[in-house]
C-alpha positions in Angstrom: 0.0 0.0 0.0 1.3 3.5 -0.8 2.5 5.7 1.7 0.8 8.7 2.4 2.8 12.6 0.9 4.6 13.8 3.4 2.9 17.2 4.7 3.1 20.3 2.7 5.0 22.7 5.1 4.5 25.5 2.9 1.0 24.8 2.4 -0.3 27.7 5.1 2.0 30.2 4.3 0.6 29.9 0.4 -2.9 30.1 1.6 -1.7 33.3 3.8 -0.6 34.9 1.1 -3.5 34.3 -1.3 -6.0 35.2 1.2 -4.2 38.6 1.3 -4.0 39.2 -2.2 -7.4 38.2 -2.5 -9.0 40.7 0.2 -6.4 43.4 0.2 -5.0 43.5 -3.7 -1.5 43.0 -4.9 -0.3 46.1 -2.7 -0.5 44.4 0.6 2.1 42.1 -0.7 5.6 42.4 -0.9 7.8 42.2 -4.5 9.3 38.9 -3.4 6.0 37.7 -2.0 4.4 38.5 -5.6 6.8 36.5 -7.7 7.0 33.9 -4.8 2.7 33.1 -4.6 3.1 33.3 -9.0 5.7 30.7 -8.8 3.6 28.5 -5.9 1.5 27.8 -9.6 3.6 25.8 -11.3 6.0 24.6 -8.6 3.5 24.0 -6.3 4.9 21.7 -3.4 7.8 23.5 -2.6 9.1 26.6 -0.6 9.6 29.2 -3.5 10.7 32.2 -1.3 14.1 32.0 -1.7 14.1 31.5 -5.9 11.4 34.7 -5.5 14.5 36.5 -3.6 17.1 35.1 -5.9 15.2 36.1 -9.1 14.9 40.0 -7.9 18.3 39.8 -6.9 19.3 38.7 -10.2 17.5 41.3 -12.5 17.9 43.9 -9.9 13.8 43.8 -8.9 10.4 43.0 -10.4 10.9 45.3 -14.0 14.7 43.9 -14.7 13.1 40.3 -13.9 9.7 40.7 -15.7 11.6 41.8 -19.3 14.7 39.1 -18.9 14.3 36.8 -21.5 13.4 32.8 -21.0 17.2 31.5 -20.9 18.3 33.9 -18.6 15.8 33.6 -16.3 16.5 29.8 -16.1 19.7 30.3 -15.2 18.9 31.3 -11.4 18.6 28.6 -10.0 15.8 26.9 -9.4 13.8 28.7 -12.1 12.5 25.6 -14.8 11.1 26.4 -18.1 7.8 26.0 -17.0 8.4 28.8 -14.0 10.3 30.8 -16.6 6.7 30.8 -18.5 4.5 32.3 -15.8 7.2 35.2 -15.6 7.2 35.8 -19.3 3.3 35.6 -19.3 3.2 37.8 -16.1 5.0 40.4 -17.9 2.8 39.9 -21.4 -0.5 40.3 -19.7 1.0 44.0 -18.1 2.1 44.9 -21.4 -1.6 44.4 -22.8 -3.1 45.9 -19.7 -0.9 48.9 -20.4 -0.8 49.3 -24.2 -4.6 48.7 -24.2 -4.6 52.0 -21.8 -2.6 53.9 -24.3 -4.9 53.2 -27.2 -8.0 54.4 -25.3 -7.4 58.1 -25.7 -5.4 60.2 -27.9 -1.6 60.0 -27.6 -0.9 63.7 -27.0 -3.7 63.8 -24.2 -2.5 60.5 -22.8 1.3 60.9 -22.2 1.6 59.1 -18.8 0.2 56.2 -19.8 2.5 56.2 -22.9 5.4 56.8 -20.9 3.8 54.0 -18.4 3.6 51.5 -21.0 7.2 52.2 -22.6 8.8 52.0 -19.4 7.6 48.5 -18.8 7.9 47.7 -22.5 11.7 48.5 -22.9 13.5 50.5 -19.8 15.4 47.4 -19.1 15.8 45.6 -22.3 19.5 44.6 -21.8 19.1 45.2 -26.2 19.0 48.4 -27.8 15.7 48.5 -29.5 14.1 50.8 -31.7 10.4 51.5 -32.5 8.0 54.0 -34.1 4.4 54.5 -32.5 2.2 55.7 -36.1 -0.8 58.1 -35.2 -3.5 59.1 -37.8 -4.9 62.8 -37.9 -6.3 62.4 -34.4 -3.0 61.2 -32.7 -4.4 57.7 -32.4 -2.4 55.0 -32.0 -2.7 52.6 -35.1 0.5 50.8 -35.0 3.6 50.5 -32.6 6.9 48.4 -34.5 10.1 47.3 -33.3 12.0 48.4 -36.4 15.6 47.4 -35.6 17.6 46.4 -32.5 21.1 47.5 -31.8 22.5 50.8 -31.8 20.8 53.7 -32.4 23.2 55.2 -35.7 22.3 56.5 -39.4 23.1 52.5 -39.8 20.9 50.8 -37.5 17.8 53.2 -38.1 17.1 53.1 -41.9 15.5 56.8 -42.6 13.6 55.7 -45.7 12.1 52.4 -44.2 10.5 54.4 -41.2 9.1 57.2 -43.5 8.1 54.9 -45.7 6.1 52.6 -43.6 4.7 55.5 -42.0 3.4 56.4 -45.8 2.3 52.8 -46.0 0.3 52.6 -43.0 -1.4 56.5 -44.0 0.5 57.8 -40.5 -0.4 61.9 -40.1 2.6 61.4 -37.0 5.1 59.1 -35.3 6.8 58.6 -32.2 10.0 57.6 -31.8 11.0 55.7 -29.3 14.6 53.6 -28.4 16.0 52.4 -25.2 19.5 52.6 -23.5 20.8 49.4 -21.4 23.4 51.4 -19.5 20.0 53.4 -17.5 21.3 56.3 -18.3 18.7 57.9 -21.3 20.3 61.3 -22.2 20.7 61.4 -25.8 23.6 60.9 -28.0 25.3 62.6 -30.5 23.8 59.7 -33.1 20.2 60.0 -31.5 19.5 63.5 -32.2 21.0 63.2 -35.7 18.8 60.3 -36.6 15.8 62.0 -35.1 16.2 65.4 -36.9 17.1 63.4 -40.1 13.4 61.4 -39.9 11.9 64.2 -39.1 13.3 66.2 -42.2 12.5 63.2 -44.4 9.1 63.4 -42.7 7.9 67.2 -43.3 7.4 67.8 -47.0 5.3 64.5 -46.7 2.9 65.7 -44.0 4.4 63.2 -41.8 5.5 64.9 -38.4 7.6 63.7 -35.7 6.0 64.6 -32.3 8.9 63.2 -30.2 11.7 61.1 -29.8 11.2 58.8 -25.8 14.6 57.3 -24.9 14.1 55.0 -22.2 16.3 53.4 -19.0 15.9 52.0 -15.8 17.0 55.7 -14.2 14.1 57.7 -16.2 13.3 58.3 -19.7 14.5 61.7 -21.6 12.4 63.4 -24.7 14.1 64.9 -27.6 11.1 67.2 -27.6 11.1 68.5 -24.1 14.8 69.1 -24.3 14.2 71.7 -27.4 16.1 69.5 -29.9 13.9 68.7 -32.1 
């Protein structure tokens, strides 16, 4: 005759913690308490604390963790494909929640939710990535593209294809938007030449450039704001 499981020590402590999410909402939980419960789904008979801890730790908190990709995430250890999975669907169903926001409204009347949405999007990317936000006559969101990844130079960021798929997709404006994996988002030397460049490209076509987001974990900058374009 089989034996019976051993007890599940962890068992209460899991049910403490999803009675407080439950009643109270995410915010009566702590970041390591989060990832830890999200984990209890797919590893669920063992203490998943310290991989919580370890994962945080790792990436640097919840934002560095939620945007690491699947292998790197499976190297902390104890962190199996499957638990690499929930992370990356974690951080999928924020990125709808948030985009979905953004497209409510117009852009221009809805900047903190943009800047919301990029910042979980792309400030810590540990790859340069490029992207253009297209807006029709009523700044509308009607397309957001990664079109390149790597750095930002005359290079990396073909002029003609963004003005061009901004003709294809009938764009009145664009956003451009790129991150920095050093944190840091001031602007280069290369980044405000790109950005003048498209917008150049863009004006005798109707096709205007409202701004230019760089993005990092220490804040974002806008070409805009800082008078240079």
């Amino acid at each position: 005759m089989a034996a019976d499981p051993p007890p599940d020590d962890n068992a209460g402590h899991r049910e403490r913690l999803r009675g407080r999410l439950l009643t109270g909402g995410g915010e009566t939980l702590l970041d390591h308490e989060l990832i830890e419960y999200l984990l209890t789904l797919v590893i669920p008979r063992r203490d998943t604390k310290p991989t919580a801890k370890a994962l945080l730790r790792e990436f640097g908190g919840i934002g560095g963790m939620l945007t690491a990709d699947a292998e790197a995430l499976m190297r902390v250890a104890g962190v199996s494909e499957k638990s690499a999975a929930a992370i990356k669907i974690a951080h999928a169903i924020a990125i709808r929640l948030l985009k979905a926001t953004v497209a409510e409204q117009p852009i221009l009347a809805n900047w903190q939710a943009l800047l919301d949405y990029l910042r979980a999007d792309m400030a810590h990317h540990t790859i340069e990535r490029f992207r253009v936000l297209h807006l029709n006559t009523r700044n509308m969101l009607i397309r957001d593209e990664v079109m390149s990844e790597g750095s930002i130079d005359q290079a990396a960021v073909h002029i003609r294809e963004v003005i061009r798929r901004a003709i294809d997709l009938g764009s009145a404006a664009i956003i451009l938007v790129h991150n920095h994996p050093s944190g840091d988002p001031s602007p280069s030397r290369a980044d405000i030449t790109v950005t003048r460049a498209i917008a150049s490209a863009g004006e005798p076509l109707g096709i205007v450039v409202h701004d230019h987001i760089i993005m990092g974990r220490n804040g974002h900058v806008s070409l805009k704001a800082q008078g240079l374009i």
